[in-house]
N, C-alpha and C positions, 0 to 999 in steps of 0.2 A: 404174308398174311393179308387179309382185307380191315380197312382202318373202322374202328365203329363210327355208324351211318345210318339214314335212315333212308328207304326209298322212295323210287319216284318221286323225288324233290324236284324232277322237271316237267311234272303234269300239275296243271291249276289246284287241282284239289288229290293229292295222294291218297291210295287207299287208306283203312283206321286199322286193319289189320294186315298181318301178315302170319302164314300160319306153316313150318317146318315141318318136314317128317326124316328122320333120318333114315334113310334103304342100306346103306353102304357105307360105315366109316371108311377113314382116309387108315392107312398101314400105318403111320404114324403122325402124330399132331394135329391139325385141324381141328383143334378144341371150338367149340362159340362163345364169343365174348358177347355178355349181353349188359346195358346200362341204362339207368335211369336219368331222362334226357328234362325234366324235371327237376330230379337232385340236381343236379348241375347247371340247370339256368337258376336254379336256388340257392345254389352256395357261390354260382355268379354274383349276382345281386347283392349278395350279405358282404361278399369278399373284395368285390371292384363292381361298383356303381354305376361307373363310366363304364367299362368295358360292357356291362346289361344292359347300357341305353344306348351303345353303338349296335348290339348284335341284335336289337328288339328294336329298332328304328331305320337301319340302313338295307335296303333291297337288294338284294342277293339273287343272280339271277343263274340258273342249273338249264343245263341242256343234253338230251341224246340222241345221237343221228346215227341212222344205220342206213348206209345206200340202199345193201340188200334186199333186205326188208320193204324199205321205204319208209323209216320212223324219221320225223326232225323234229322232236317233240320239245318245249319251252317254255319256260316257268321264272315265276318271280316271287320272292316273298323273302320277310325276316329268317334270321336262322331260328332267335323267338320270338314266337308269336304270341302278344299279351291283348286281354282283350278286359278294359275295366280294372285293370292292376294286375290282372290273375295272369298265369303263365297259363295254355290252353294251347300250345304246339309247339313242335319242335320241326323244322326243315332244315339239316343238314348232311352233306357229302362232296366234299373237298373232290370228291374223282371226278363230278358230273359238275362240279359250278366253274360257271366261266368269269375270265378274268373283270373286278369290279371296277366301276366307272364311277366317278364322282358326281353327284346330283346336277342338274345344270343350272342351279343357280350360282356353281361355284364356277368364277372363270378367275382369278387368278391366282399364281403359281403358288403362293403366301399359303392361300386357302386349298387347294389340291394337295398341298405336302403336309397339311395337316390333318384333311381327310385320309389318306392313306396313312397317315401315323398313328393317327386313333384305332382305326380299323386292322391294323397291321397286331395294335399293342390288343384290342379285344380278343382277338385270331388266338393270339399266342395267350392268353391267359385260361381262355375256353380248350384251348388244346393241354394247356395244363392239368384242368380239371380234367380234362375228359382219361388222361392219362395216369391217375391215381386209381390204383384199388379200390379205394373204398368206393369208387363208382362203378366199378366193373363187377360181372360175376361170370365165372369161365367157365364152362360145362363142356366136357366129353362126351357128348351125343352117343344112345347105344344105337343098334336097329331097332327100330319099332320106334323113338322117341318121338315124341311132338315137342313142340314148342307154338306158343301164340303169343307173336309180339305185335303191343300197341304201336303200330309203325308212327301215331304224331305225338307220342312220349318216348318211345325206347330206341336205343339206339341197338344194334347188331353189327358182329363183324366177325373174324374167326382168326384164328392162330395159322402160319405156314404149315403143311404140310405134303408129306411123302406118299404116292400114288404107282400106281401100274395100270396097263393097259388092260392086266389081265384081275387085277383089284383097286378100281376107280372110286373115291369119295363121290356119293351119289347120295344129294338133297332134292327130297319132292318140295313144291311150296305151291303154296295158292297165296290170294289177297281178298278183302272183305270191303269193302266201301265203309267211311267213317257214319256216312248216313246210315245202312244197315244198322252198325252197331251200335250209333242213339239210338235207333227206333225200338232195338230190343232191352237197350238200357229201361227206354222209357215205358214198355211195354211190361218190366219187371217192376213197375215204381219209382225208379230214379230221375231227379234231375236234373239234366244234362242241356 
């Protein structure tokens, strides 16, 4: 399976949306897990304090290189992003972040084996939450299906599944820029 995530957490600014089409379920499984990456820095916050002002203050840095191509693309930012007390993003994907560095005002060992233990113990309680039901919701995509996920609140990921050469699980998707989607927020009344 692919673990719930959100993208492009190694470009400066990630799209706001992210938008599925299903063509071609998978022969079996490949359900979509989808979550609310808000509930979960919210019941963060309520449940472990500590583990909210590690994951909302310490800089997390994601990266994707494709020789190929030619991407070496890099990014930095909280897993939450709070702005005024408000929770107002989510950047997370354990596949894309690279291994974390302790700030450099920390030089010794005292203070390094604590920063890794704080951040070790936030990791594993967000992975908790992120791992309960009541945050998730599982959908079996038909053909025809869409889906529009807020990629800097929701998380996305999908269940293992079973495939052929001759019947491939086949997802179309696009992306929306976060600016796009204020402006049409805004341009509806809301504000954002």
């Amino acid at each position: 399976g692919l673990p719930l995530h959100t993208d492009f957490t190694y470009q400066r600014d990630p799209p706001g949306l992210q938008i599925f089409t299903m063509v071609q379920p998978a022969l079996e499984g490949g359900e979509s897990v989808f979550g609310d990456g808000f509930a979960v820095a919210s019941a963060l916050r309520e449940s472990n304090p500590s583990a909210f002002e590690v994951l909302s203050t310490v800089i997390r840095t994601y990266h994707s290189q494709d020789p190929v191509t030619g991407w070496h693309l890099k990014a930095s930012g909280p897993v939450i992003q709070v702005q005024h007390g408000r929770i107002v993003g989510i950047r997370h994907n354990d596949l894309d972040r690279l291994p974390d560095l302790p700030p450099g005002n920390l030089t010794e060992p005292k203070e390094i084996d604590v920063f890794y233990k704080e951040l070790e113990d936030a990791h594993m309680a967000w992975d908790a939450l992120l791992a309960q039901d009541t945050h998730r919701l599982v959908i079996k995509l038909q053909p025809g299906d869409t889906m529009v996920v807020a990629n800097h609140r929701c998380f996305h990921g999908r269940k293992c599944f079973t495939s052929t050469a001759q019947h491939p699980r086949i997802v179309m998707g696009c992306y929306v820029s976060q600016d796009e989607l204020y402006s049409r927020f805004r341009m509806e009344g809301y504000d954002v």
